[in-house]
Backbone bond lengths (Angstrom), bond angles and torsions (degrees), N, CA, C in turn:
res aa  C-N    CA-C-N  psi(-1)  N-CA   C-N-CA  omega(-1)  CA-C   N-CA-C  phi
1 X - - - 1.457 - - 1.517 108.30 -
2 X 1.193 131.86 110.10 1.309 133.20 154.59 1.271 122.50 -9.82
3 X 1.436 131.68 137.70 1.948 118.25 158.20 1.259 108.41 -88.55
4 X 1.280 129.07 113.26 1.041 132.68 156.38 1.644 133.28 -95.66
5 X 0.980 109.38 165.39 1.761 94.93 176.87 1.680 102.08 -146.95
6 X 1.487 108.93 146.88 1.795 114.47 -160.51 1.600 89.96 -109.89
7 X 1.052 148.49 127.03 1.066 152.23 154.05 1.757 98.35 -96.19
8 X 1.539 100.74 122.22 1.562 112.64 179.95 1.431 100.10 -99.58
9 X 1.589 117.53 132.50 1.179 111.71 161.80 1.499 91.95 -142.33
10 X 1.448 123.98 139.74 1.365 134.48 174.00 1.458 111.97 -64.84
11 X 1.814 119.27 120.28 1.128 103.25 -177.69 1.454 118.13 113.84
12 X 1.133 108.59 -46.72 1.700 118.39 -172.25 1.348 126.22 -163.88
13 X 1.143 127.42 136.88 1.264 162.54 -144.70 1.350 141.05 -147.58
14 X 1.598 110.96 109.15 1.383 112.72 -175.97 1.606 110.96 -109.14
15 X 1.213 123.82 141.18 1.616 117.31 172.41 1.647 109.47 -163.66
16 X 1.484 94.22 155.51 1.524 123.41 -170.91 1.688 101.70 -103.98
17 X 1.577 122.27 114.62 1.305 115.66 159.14 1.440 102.03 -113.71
18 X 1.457 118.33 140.53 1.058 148.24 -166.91 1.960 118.79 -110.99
19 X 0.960 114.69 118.54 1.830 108.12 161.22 1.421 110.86 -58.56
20 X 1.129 111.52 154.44 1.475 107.69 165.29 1.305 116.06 -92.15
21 X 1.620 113.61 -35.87 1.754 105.34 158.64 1.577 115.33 -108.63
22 X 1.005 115.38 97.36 1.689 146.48 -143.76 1.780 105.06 -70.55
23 X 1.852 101.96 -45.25 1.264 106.13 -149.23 1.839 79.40 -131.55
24 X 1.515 104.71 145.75 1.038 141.16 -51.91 1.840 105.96 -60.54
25 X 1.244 107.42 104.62 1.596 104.38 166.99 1.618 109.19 -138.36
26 X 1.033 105.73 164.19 1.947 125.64 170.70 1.562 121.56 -147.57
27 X 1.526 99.31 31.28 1.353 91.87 -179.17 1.692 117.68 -77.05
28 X 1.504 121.71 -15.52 1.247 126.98 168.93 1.610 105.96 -45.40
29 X 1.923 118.50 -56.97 1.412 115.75 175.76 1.494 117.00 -89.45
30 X 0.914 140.54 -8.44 1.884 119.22 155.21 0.897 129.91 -57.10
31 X 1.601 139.31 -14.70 1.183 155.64 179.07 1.214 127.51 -115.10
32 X 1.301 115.43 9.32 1.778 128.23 -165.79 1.363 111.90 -43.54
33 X 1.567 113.44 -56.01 1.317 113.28 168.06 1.349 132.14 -32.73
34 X 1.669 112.83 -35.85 1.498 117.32 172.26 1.083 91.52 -79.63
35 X 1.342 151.96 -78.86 1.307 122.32 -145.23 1.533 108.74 -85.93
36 X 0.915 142.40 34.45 1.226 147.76 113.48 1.731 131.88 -34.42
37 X 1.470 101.66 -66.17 1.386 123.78 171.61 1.474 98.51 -59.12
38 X 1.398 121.11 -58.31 1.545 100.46 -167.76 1.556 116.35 -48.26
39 X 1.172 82.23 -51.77 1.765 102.28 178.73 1.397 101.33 -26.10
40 X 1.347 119.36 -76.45 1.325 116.37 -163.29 1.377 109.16 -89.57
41 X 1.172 138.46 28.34 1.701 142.07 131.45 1.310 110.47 -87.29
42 X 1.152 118.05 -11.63 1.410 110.57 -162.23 2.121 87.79 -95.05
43 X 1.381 106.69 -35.12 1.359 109.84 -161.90 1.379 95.78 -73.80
44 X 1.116 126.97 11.53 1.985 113.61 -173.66 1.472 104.68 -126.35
45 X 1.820 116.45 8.43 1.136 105.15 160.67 1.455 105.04 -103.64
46 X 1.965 104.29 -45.33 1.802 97.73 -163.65 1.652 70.43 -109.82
47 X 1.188 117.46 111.07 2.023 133.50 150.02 1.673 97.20 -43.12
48 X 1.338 107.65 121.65 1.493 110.11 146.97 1.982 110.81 -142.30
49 X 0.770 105.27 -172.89 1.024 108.37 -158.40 2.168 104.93 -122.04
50 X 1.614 126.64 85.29 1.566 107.52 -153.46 1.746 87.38 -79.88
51 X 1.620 102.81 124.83 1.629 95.61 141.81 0.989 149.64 -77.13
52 X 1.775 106.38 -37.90 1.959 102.69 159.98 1.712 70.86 -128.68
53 X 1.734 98.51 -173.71 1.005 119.82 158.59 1.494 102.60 -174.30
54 X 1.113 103.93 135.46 1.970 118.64 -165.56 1.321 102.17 -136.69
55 X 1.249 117.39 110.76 1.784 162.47 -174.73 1.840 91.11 -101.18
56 X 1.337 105.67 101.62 1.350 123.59 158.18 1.570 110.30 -114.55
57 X 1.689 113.83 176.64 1.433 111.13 -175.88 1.601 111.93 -70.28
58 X 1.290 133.84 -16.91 1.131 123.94 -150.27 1.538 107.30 -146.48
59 X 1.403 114.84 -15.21 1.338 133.33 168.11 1.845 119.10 -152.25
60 X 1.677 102.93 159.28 1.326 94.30 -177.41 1.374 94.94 -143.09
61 X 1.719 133.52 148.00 1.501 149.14 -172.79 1.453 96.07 -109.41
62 X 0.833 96.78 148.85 1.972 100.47 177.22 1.787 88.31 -144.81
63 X 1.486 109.46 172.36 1.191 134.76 178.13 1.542 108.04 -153.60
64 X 1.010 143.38 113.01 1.371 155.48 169.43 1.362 123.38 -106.08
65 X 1.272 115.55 -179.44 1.896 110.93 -169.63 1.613 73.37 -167.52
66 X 1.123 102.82 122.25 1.776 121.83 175.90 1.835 100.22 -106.70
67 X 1.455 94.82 165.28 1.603 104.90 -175.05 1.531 101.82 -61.89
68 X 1.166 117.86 -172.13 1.603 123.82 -156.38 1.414 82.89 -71.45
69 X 1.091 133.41 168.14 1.630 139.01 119.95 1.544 97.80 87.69
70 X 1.437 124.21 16.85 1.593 112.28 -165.25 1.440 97.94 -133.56
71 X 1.400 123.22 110.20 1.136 130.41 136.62 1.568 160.62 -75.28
72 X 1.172 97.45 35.91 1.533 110.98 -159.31 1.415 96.01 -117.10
73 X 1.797 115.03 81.93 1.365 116.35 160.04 1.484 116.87 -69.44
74 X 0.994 100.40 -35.94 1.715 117.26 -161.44 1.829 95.44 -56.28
75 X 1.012 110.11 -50.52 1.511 112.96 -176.89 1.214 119.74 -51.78
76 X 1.716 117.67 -56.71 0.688 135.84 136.55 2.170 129.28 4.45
77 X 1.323 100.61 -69.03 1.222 126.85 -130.37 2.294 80.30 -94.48
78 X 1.477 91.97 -52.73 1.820 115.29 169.33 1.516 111.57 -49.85
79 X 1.702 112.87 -47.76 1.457 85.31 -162.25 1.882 98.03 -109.14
């Protein structure tokens, strides 16, 4: 199991998703279009707000800004 650590802050959100076999893959960009679409089904149940978000071959960083008082990226992030 990985160590990870969740830093909660209401509102906003930084995170690292990772491949598990990293090198040589691009399956994050052959498919952009799907995760695109999720994205924006996903944004009309839990609303967030993306400030950047950077789509590399093997990993992608996002930055978000959640409604006032709501910390639940993770939920978010799952469905």
């Amino acid at each position: 199991m990985p160590d990870y650590r969740r830093y909660r802050i209401p509102g906003g959100t930084f995170f690292t998703v990772n491949l598990l076999a990293r090198y040589p893959n691009d399956l994050l960009i052959r498919p952009i279009d799907v995760l695109r679409q999720a994205v924006k089904k996903n944004r009309k149940r839990w609303p967030f707000y993306i400030d950047s978000w950077v789509v590399l071959p093997d990993h992608l960083n996002c930055i978000w800004t959640l409604p006032e008082g709501d910390d639940d990226n993770s939920n978010r992030w799952r469905h």
